[in-house]
C-alpha positions as CSV (number, residue, x, y, z in Angstrom):
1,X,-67.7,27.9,-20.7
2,X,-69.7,26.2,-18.2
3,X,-69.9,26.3,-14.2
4,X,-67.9,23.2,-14.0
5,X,-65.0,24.3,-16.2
6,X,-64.7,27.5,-14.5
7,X,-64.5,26.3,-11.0
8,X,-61.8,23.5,-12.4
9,X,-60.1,26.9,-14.5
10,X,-60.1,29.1,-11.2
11,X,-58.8,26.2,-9.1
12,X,-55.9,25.4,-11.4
13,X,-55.4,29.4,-11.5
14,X,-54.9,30.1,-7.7
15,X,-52.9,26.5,-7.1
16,X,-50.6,27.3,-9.7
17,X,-50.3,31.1,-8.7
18,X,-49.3,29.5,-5.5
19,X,-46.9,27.6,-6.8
20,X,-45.1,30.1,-8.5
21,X,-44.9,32.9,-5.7
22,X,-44.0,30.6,-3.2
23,X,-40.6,29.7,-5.0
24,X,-39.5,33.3,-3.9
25,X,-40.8,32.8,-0.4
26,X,-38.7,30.0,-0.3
27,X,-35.5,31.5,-1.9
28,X,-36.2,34.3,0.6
29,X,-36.0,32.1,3.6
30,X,-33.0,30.6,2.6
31,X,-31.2,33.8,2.2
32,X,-32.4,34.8,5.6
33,X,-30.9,31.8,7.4
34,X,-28.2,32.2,5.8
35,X,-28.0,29.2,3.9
36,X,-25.1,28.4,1.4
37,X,-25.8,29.5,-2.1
38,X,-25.9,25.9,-3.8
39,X,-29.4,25.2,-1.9
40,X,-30.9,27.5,-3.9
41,X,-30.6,25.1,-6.9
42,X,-31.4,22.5,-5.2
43,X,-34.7,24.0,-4.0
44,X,-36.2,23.4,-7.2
45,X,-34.8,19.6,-7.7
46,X,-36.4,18.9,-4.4
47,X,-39.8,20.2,-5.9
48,X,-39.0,18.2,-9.5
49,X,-37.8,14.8,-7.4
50,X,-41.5,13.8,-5.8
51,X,-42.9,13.9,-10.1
52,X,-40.5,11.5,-10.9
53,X,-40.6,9.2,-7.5
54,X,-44.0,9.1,-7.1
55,X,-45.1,8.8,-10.5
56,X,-46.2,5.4,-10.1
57,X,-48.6,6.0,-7.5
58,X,-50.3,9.5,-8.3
59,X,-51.9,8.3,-11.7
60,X,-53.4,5.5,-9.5
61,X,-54.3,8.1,-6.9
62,X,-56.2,10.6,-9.3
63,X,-58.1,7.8,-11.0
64,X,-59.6,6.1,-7.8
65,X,-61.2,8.9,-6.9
66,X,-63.4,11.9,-7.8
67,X,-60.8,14.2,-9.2
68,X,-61.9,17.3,-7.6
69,X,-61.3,15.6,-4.1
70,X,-58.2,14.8,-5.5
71,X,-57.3,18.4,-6.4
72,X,-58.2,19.0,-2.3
73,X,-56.0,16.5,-0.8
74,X,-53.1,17.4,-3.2
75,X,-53.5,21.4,-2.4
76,X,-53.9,20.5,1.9
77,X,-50.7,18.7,1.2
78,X,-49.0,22.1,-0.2
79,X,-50.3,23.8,2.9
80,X,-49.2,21.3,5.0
81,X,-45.2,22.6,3.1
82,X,-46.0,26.0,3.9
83,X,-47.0,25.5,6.9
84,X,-43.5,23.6,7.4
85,X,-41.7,26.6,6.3
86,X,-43.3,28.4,9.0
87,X,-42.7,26.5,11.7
88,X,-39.1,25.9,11.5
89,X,-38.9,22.5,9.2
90,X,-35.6,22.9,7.0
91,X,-36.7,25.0,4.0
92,X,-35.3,21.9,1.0
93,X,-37.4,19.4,3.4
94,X,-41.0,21.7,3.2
95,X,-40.8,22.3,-0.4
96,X,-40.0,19.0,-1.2
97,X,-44.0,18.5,0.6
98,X,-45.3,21.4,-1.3
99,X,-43.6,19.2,-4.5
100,X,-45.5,15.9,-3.3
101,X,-48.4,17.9,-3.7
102,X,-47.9,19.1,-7.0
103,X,-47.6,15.6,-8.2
104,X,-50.6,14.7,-6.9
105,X,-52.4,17.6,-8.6
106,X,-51.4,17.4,-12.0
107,X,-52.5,14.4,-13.3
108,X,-56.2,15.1,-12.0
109,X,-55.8,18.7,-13.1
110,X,-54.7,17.3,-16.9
111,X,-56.8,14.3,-16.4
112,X,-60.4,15.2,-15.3
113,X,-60.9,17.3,-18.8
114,X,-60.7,14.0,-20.4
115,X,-63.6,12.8,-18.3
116,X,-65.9,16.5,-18.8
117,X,-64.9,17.0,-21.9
118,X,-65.6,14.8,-25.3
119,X,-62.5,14.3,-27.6
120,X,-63.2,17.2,-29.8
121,X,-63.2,19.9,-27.2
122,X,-60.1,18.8,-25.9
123,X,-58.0,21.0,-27.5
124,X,-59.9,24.0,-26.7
125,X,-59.8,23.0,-23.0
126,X,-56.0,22.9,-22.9
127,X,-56.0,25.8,-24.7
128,X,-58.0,27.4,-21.7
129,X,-56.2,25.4,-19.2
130,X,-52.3,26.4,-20.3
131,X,-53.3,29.7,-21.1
132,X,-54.5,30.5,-17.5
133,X,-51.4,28.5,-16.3
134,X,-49.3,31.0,-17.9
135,X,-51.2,33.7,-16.4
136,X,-50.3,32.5,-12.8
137,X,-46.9,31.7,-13.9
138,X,-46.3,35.5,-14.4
139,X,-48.7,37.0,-11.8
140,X,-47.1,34.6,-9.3
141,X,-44.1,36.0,-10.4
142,X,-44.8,39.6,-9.7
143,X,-46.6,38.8,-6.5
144,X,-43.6,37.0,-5.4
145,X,-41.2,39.6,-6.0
146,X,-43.6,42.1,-4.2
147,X,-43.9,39.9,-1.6
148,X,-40.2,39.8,-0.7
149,X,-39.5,43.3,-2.1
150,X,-38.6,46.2,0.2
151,X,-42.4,48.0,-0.9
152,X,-44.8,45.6,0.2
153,X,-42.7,42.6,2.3
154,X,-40.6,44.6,4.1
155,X,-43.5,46.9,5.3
156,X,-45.8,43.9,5.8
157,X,-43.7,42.2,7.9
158,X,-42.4,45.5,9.9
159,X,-46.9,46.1,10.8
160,X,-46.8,42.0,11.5
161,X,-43.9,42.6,14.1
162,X,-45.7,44.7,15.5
163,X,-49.1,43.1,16.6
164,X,-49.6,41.5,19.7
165,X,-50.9,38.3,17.4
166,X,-48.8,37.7,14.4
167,X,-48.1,33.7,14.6
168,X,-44.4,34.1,15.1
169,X,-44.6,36.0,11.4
170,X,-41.9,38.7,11.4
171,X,-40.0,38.8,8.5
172,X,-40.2,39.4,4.8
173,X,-40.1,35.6,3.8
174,X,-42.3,34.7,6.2
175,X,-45.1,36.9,5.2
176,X,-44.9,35.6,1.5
177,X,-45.2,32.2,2.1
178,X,-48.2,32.9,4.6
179,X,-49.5,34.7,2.1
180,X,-49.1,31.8,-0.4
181,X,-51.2,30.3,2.3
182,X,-54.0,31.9,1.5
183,X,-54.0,31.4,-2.1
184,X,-54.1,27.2,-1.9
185,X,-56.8,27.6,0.8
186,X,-58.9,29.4,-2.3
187,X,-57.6,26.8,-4.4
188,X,-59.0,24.5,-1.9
189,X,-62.3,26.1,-1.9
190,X,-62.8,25.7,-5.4
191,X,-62.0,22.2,-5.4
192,X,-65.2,21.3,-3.2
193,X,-67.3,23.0,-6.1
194,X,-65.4,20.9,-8.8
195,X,-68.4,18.5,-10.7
196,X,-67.9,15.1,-9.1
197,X,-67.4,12.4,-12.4
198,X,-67.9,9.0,-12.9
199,X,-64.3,6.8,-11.6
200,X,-62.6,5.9,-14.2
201,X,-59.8,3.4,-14.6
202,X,-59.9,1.9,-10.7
203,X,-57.2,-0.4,-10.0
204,X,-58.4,-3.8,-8.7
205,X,-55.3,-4.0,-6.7
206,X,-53.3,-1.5,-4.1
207,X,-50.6,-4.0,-3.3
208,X,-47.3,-2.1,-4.1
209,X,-45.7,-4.9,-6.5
210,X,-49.1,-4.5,-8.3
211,X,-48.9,-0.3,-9.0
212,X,-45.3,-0.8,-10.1
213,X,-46.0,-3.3,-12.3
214,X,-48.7,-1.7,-13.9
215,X,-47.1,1.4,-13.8
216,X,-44.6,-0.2,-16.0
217,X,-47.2,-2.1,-18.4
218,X,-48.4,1.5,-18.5
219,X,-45.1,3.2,-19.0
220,X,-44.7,0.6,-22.4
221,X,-48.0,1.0,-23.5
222,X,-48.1,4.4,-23.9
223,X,-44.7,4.4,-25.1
224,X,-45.8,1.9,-28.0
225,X,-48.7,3.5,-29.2
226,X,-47.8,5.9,-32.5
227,X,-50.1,8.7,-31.2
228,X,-48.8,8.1,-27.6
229,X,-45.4,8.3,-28.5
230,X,-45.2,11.3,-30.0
231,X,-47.5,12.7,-27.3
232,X,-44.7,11.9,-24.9
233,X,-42.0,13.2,-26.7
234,X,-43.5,16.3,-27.5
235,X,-44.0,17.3,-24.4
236,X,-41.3,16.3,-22.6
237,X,-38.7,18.3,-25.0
238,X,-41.0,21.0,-24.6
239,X,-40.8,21.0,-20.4
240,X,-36.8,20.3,-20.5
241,X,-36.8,22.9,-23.2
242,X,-38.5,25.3,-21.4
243,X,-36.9,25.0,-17.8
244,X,-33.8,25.1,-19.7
245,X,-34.4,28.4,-21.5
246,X,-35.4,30.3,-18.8
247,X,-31.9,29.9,-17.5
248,X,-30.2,30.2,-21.0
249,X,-32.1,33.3,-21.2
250,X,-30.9,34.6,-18.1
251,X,-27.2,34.1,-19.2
252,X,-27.7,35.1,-22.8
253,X,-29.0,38.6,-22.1
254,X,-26.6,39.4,-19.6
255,X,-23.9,38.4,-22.0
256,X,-25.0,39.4,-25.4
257,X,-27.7,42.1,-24.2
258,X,-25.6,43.4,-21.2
259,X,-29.1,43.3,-19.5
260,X,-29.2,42.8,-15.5
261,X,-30.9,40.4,-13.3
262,X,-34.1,42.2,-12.9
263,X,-34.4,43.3,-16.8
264,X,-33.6,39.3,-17.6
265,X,-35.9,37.9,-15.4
266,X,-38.7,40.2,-17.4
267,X,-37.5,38.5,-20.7
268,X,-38.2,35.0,-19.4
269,X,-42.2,36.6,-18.8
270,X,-42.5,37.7,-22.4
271,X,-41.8,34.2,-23.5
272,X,-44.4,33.0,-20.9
273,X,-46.9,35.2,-22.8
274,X,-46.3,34.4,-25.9
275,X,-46.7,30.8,-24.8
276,X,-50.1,31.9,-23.6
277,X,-51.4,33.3,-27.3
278,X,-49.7,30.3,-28.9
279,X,-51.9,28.0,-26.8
280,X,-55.3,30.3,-27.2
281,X,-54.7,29.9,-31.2
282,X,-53.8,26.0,-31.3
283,X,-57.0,26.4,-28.6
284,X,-59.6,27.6,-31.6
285,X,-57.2,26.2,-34.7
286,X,-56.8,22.9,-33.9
287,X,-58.6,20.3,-34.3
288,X,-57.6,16.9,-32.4
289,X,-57.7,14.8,-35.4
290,X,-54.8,16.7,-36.9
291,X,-52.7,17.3,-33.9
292,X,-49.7,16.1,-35.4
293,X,-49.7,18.7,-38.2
294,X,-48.3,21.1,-35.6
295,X,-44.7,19.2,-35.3
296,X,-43.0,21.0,-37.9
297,X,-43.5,24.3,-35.8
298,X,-41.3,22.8,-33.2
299,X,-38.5,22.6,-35.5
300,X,-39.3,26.4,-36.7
301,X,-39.1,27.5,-32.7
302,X,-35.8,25.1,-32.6
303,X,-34.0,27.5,-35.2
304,X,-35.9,30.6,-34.1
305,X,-33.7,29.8,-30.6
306,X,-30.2,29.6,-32.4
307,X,-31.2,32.5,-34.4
308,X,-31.0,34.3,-31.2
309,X,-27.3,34.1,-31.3
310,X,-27.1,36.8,-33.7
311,X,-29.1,39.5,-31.8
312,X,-27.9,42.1,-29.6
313,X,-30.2,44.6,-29.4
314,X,-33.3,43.7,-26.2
315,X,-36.1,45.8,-29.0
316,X,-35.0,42.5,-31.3
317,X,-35.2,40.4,-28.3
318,X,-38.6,40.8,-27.3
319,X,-40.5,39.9,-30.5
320,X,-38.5,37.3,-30.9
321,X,-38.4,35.9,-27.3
322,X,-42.4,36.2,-27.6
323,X,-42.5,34.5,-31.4
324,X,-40.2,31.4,-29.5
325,X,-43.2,31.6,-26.7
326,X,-46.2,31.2,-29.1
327,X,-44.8,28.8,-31.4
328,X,-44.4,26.2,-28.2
329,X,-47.5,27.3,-26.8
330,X,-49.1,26.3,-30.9
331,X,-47.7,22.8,-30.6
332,X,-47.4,21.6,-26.9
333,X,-52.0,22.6,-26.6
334,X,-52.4,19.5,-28.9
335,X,-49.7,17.5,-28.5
336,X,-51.1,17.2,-24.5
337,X,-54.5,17.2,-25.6
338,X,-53.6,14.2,-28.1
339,X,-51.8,13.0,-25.0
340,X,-55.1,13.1,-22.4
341,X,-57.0,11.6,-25.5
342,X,-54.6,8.1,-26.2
343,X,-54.0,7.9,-22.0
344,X,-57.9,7.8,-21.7
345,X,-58.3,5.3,-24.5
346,X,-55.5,3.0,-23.6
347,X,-55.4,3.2,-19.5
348,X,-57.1,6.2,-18.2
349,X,-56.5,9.9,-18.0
350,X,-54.3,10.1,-14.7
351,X,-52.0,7.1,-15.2
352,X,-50.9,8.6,-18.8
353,X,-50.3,12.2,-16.7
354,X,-48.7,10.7,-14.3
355,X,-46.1,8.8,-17.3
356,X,-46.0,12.3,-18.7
357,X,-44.8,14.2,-15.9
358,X,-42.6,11.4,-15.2
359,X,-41.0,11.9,-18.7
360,X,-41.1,15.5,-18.3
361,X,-38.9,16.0,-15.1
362,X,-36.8,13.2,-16.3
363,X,-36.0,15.5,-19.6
364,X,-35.4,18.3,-17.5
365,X,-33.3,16.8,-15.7
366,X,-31.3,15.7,-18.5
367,X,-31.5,18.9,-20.5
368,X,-30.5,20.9,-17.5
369,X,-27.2,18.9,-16.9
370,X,-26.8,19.0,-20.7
371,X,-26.6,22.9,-19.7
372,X,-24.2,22.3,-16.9
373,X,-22.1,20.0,-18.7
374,X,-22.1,23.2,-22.0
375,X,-20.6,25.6,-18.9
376,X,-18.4,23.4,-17.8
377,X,-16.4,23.2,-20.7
378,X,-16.9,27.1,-21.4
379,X,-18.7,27.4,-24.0
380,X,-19.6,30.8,-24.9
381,X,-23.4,32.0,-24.2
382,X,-24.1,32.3,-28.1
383,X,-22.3,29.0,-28.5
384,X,-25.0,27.1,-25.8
385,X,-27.7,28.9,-27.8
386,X,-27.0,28.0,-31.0
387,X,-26.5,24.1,-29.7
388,X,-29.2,24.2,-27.6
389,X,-31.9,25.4,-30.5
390,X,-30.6,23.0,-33.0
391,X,-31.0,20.1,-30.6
392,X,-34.8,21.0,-30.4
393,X,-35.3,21.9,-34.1
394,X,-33.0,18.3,-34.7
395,X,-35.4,16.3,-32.3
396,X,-38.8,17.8,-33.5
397,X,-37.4,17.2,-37.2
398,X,-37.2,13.2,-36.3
399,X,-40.5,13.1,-34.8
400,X,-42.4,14.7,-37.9
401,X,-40.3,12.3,-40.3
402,X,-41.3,9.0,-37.5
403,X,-44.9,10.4,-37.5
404,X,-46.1,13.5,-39.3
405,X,-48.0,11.1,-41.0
406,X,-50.2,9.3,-38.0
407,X,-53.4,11.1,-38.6
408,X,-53.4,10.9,-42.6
């Protein structure tokens, strides 16, 4: 654990806490302008849209410059949606920004431990790396729900009312996202510290037709390579799996569980942490070499999902809910590490995260209106979770039977 890696570790940390608590910021401005209910939704698609839109330029982006000063620009841009929010720019419109920067930042987050890091202590990195993510996922939730809770918001923003100099700050959501503020301008900090690399992959042009067409060779290259392939499937399931879930999770404990809002949301967190010891483990167990050997616990979690279906008691829940968490955590660590490895090889580290997170929000996409289309015809909530783990467990079964056998 060097200098380096711990300034990239606490960047990534207070960016992605950021990221996290300012979703209920948002949701909480919405709310207080009254805005109809199906913007709510839409507030996340307007985050997920810029990582699939810009995915042909931000893996350009990250890998013609120092990826530290990337990290910077990205996290200013953020601030720059925040401070949109603030000002009175429609709340869908500023957190579309704050997404713009986010897909900026994650293929020179992903990408620059390819460039500090030789191939073998890749895995370990993403362990690191994913573990800590997970961290800020759930302390970003808990700050965000403090933030526009009655406790700490609401008395916040009464004080802020209050002073003579409070920046038009006056209300619960408000305060939270100002807050959030604060967090990307520590981000920030850190990224001045970040080691400055060698450039790697430069493009000799910046003409558009040239990015999308190498985007595209890209986009096939990766998609051709074995190791690449199942690099990009892997994850992909695994983010439209997960985003899925969380809302399947939701529906399934109030149904079967008879659990509210509040207690539900809480269940999501224990699969977030058992996502973080699954990716310590695969961290320290395994090696890049063998990366592949981890696909058949994909099709374990897959089964583990629809197994769900059968419980109804919330002390059978929770073990399980965390065992579903570790076992994606064990095989998404290597699978992205694999990933970095092949997109540094073939055409550098931030064009092949770039692809990924292209292939990711295009899967959730596609698994959440999977979701939509299983409520629609009314399925029952242990009906969508039997489906929905058997798709998983069927997909990961095909890609240990296409390639379970790359690394022999």
């Amino acid at each position: 654990m060097s200098l380096g890696f711990f300034t990239i570790l606490a960047a990534q940390f207070f960016s992605s806490l950021a990221d996290n608590a300012l979703l209920f910021g948002a949701i909480a401005l919405l709310r207080e302008q009254q805005a109809p209910s199906w913007q709510t939704p839409v507030l996340q698609q307007s985050f997920v849209v810029a990582f699939i839109v810009l995915a042909p330029f931000v893996g350009p982006f990250a890998d013609a410059l120092p990826k530290g000063r990337v990290m910077f620009v990205s996290n200013a841009v953020k601030i720059a949606g925040c401070l949109g929010m603030l000002m009175g720019v429609p709340p869908l419109l500023a957190y579309a920004v704050v997404g713009v920067g986010g897909a900026m930042y994650s293929p020179a987050k992903y990408g620059i431990l390819t460039e500090y890091f030789p191939p073998e202590k890749l895995v370990w990195a993403n362990g690191w790396l994913e573990g800590l993510t997970v961290a800020a996922i759930i302390l970003g939730a808990i700050i965000g729900g403090l933030l526009i809770g009655d406790r700490v918001g609401a008395e916040a923003a009464r004080l802020l009312a209050g002073l003579p100099f409070n920046f038009g700050i006056d209300t619960v959501a408000e305060f939270a996202i100002a807050a959030m503020l604060g967090f990307y301008a520590l981000a920030a900090l850190f990224n001045l510290y970040i080691p400055r690399l060698p450039i790697d992959h430069k493009l000799p042009s910046r003409s558009l037709g040239f990015i999308l067409k190498d985007f595209l060779h890209c986009f096939v290259q990766l998609w051709k390579d074995p190791l690449g392939q199942v690099s990009l499937a892997v994850t992909a399931l695994f983010w439209g799996a997960g985003a899925t879930l969380r809302l399947i999770v939701l529906m399934w404990a109030a149904a079967a569980l008879h659990l509210g809002l509040e207690q539900a949301t809480q269940l999501t967190a224990v699969v977030a942490v058992g996502i973080g010891f699954g990716a310590a483990w695969a961290g320290k167990a395994v090696p890049l070499e063998h990366s592949v050997r981890v696909l058949p616990v994909g099709i374990a979690m897959g089964l583990v999902v629809s197994a769900m279906a059968w419980v109804s008691d919330w002390r059978v829940a929770l073990p399980m809910l965390a065992l579903i968490g570790a076992m994606g955590g064990y095989f998404v660590v290597p699978m992205n590490a694999l990933l970095q490895h092949r997109g540094h090889t073939l055409m550098g580290a931030g064009h092949s995260i770039a692809l990924q997170n292209f292939n990711e929000n295009l899967s959730i996409l596609l698994m959440l209106g999977l979701y939509a289309l299983m409520i629609k015809v009314e399925l029952s909530a242990n009906a969508i979770v039997v489906v929905f783990g058997l798709i998983v467990a069927g997909s990961m079964a095909v890609l240990t039977k296409l390639h379970g056998h790359d690394q022999d």
